[in-house]
C-alpha positions in Angstrom: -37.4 26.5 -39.6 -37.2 24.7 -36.5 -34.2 26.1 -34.1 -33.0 23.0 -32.4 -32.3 23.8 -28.4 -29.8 23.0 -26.3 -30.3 21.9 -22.9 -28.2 23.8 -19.8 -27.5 20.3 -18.5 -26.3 18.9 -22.1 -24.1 22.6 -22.5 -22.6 22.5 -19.2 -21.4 18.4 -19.8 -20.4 19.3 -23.1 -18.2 22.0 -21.7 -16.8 20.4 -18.9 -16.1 17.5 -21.4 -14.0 19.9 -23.8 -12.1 21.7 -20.8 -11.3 18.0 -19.6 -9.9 17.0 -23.0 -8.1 20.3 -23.3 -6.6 19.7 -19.9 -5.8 15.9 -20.9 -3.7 17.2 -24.1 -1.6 19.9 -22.1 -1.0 17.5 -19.2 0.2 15.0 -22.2 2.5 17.8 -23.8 4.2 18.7 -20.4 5.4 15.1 -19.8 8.8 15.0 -19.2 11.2 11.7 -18.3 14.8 12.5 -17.3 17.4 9.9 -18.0 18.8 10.0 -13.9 21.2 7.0 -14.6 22.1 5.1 -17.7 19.0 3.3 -19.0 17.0 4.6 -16.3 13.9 7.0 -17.0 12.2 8.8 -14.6 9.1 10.9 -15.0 8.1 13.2 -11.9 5.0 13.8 -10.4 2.9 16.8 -9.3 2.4 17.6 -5.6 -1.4 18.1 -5.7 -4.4 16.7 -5.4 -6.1 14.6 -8.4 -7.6 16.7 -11.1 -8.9 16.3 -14.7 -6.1 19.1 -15.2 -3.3 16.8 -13.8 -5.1 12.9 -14.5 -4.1 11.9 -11.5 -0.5 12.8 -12.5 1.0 12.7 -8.6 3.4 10.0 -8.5 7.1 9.5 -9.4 7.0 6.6 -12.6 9.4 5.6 -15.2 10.9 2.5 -16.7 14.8 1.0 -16.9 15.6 -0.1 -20.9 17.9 -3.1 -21.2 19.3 -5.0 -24.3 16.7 -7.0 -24.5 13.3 -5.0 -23.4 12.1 -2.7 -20.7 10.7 -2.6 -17.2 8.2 -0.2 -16.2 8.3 1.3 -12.9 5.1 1.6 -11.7 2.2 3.8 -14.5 0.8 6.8 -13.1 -2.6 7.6 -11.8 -5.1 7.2 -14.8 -5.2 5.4 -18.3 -4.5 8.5 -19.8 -1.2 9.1 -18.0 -0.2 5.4 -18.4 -0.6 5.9 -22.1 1.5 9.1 -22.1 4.4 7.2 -20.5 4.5 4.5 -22.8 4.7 6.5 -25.9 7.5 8.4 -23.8 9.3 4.9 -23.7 8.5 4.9 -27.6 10.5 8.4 -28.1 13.5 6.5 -26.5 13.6 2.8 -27.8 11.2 0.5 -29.6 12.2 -2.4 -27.6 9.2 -4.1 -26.1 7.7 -3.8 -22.6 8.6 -7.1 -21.2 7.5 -6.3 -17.4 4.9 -4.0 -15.7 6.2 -3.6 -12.1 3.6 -2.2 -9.7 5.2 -1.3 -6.5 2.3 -1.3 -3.9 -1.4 -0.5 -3.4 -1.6 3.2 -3.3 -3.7 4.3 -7.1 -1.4 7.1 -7.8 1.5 4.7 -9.2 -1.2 1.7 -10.8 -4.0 3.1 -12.3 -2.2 3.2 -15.8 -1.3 -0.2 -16.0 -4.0 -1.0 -18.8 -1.9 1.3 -21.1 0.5 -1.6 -21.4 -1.9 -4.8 -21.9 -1.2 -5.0 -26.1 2.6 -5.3 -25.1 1.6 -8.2 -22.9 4.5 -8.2 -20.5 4.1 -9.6 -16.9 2.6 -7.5 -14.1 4.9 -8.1 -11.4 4.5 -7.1 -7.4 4.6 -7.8 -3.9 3.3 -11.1 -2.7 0.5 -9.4 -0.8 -0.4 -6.9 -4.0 -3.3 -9.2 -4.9 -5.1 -9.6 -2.2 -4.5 -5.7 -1.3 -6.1 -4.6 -4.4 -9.3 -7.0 -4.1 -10.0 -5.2 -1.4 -9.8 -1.7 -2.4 -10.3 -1.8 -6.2 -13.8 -0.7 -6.1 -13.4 2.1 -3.6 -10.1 3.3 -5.3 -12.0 3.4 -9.2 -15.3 5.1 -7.6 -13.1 7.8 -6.0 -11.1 8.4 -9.3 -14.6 8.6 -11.8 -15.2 11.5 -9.3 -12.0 13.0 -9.8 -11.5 12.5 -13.3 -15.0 11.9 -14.7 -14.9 10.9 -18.0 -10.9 11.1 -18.2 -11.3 8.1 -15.8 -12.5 5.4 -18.2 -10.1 2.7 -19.2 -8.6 3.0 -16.0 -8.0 -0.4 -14.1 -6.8 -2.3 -10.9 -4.6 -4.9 -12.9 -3.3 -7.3 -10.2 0.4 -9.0 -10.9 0.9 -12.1 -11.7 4.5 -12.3 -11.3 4.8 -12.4 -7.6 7.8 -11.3 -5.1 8.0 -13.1 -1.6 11.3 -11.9 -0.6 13.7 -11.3 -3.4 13.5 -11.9 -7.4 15.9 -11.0 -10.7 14.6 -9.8 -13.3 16.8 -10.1 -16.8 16.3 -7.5 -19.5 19.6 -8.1 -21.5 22.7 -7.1 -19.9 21.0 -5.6 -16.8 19.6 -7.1 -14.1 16.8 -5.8 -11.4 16.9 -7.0 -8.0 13.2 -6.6 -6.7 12.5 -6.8 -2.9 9.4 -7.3 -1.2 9.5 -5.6 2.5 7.6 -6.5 5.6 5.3 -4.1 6.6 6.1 -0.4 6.7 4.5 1.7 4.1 2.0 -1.1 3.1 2.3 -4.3 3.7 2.8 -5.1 -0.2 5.9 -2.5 -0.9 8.6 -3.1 -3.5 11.8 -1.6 -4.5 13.9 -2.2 -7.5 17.3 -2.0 -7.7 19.4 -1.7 -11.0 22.7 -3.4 -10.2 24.4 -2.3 -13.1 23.6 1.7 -12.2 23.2 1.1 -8.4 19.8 2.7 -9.0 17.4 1.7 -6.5 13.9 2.9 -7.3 12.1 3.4 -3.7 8.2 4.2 -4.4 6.8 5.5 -1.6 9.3 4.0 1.1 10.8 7.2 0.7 8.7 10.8 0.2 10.6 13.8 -0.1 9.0 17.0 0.1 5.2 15.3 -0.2 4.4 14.2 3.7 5.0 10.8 3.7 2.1 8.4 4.6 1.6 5.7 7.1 -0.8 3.2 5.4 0.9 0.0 7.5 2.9 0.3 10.4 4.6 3.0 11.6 7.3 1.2 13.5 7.5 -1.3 10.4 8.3 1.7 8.0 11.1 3.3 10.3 12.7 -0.2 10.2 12.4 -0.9 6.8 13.9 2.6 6.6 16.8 1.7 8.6 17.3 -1.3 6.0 17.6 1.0 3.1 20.1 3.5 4.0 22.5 0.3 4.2 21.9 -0.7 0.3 24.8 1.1 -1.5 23.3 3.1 -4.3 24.6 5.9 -6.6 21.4 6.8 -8.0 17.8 7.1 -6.1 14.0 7.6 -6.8 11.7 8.4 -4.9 7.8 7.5 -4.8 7.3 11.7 -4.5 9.5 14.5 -4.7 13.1 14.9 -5.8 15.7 16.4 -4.0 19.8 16.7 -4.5 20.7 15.6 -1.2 23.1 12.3 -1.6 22.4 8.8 -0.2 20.9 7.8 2.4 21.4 11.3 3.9 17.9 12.1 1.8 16.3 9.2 4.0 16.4 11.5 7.2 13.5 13.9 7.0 11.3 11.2 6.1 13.3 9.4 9.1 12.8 12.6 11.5 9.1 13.0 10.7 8.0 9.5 11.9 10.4 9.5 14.9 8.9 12.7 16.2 5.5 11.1 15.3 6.6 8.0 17.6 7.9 10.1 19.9 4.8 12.6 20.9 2.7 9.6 20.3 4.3 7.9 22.8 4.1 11.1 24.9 0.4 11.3 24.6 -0.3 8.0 25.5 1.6 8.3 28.8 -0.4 11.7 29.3 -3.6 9.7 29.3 -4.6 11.7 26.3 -7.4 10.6 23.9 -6.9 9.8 20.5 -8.4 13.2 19.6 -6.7 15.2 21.3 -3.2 13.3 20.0 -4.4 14.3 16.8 -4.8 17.7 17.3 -1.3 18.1 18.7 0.9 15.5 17.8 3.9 16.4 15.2 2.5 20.1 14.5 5.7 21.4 14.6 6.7 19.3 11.2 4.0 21.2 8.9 5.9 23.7 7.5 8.7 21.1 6.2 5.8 18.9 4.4 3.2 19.7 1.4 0.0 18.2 1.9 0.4 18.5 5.6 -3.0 19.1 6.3 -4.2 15.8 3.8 -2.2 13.2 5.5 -0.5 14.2 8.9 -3.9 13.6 11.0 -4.7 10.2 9.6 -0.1 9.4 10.2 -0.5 10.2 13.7 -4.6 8.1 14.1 -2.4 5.0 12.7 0.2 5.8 15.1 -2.3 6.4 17.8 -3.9 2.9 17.0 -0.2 1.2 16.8 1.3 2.3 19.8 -1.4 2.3 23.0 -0.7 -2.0 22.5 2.9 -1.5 23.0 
């Protein structure tokens, strides 16, 4: 009798296959969506960094159900969790997906969107969304295969087609989305959504609460854009990251504070004659215990705020 053998190699991918899946299914079984306004579902992400355990499960997604169909808000960070959220929409309405809305560049809140191709809605975003996702598609899939391996497959850079210049309705029967593109802050290619009949505005990551927020545009730009939002009257509020209780726009200011002291010792740096490095390794210190992921994103906030500022 031959005793067929098996590899180490072959063992160790089969086992790291299995744990995967088994991590897959229990991420799948703990996704929650919380009904934060009428017709208005949101599903919270983790603060950490992309695993097979979590599938890339970091950002804050949902979708808005109307008379007529639904709107996703942004789909999570993998196929798998973009197929998780649309059979959470099927536990609450069957309804169709009329519109996919990706709110900017950043892989966390797109890499789902393939989930929702057989409902064949429109992929909507900012103007600059395209040509922002040409650009980084390739890098952004090779660095989520070595995240997520295998769990990583299906996973795609679906660009809109629906484009928003300034300001666009959206109609889902008896509700109405107001979209709005914003200059550069963030990005350049981030959109918010607003539910007029809630006064729900969904932010993405113009605001982060808890998570430190990230500077992937201008840092001036985002404190501006900032300053816009706090004057759009809204009951309800989501964040990109993070929840919080605090009412609106009052949970706008440690987002607000962060980047102003980042300006500020920036600017103080600068004056110093300091180098770039050693702004870096002192700038905005005293923030990192009010921030998770300090240590992730704070150095490359204050090298784009370096970069910004010494052309003022």
């Amino acid at each position: 009798m031959m005793r067929s053998i098996i590899r180490p190699a072959v063992w160790l991918a089969t086992v790291t296959a299995c744990l995967a899946a088994i991590g897959a299914v229990a991420a799948a079984e703990g996704f929650a969506v919380s009904e934060i306004a009428p017709g208005n579902y949101v599903h919270y992400g983790v603060h950490e960094e992309r695993l097979p355990a979590n599938l890339g499960d970091q950002a804050n997604i949902g979708f808005i159900v109307g008379e007529k169909c639904v709107a996703v808000i942004d789909t999570g960070g993998s196929l798998p969790v973009g197929k998780t959220l649309r059979a959470a929409i099927g536990r609450v309405t069957d309804l169709p997906v009329c519109y996919v809305i990706l709110t900017h560049v950043h892989p966390d809140h797109f890499f789902g969107a393939a989930a929702f191709l057989d409902d064949r809605p429109q992929f909507v975003g900012h103007a600059q969304l395209p040509r922002a996702m040409a650009a980084r598609a390739r890098f952004y899939v090779k660095t989520l295969q070595r995240d997520l391996g295998d769990l990583a497959d299906g996973s795609e850079a679906i660009a809109p087609t629906l484009l928003v210049k300034d300001e666009m309705v959206l109609e889902l029967g008896n509700r109405k989305l107001r979209l709005r593109a914003w200059p550069v802050g963030h990005t350049d290619n981030d959109l918010t959504v607003y539910d007029e009949k809630t006064a729900t505005l969904w932010l993405s990551d113009l605001l982060f609460v808890d998570h430190t927020p990230v500077v992937d545009g201008s840092i001036l730009g985002f404190l501006a854009v900032v300053s816009e939002l706090a004057a759009i009257p809204a009951r309800h509020f989501v964040p990109g990251h993070g929840r919080t209780d605090m009412p609106w726009p009052a949970a706008l200011d440690p987002q607000t504070r962060y980047l102003e002291v980042i300006v500020r010792e920036t600017r103080q740096a600068l004056k110093d004659g300091r180098t770039i490095q050693e702004a870096v390794d002192t700038v905005g210190l005293a923030e990192e215990n009010n921030w998770v992921n300090f240590e992730l994103f704070h150095r490359r906030n204050v090298t784009s705020a370096y970069t910004e500022l010494e052309w003022e």
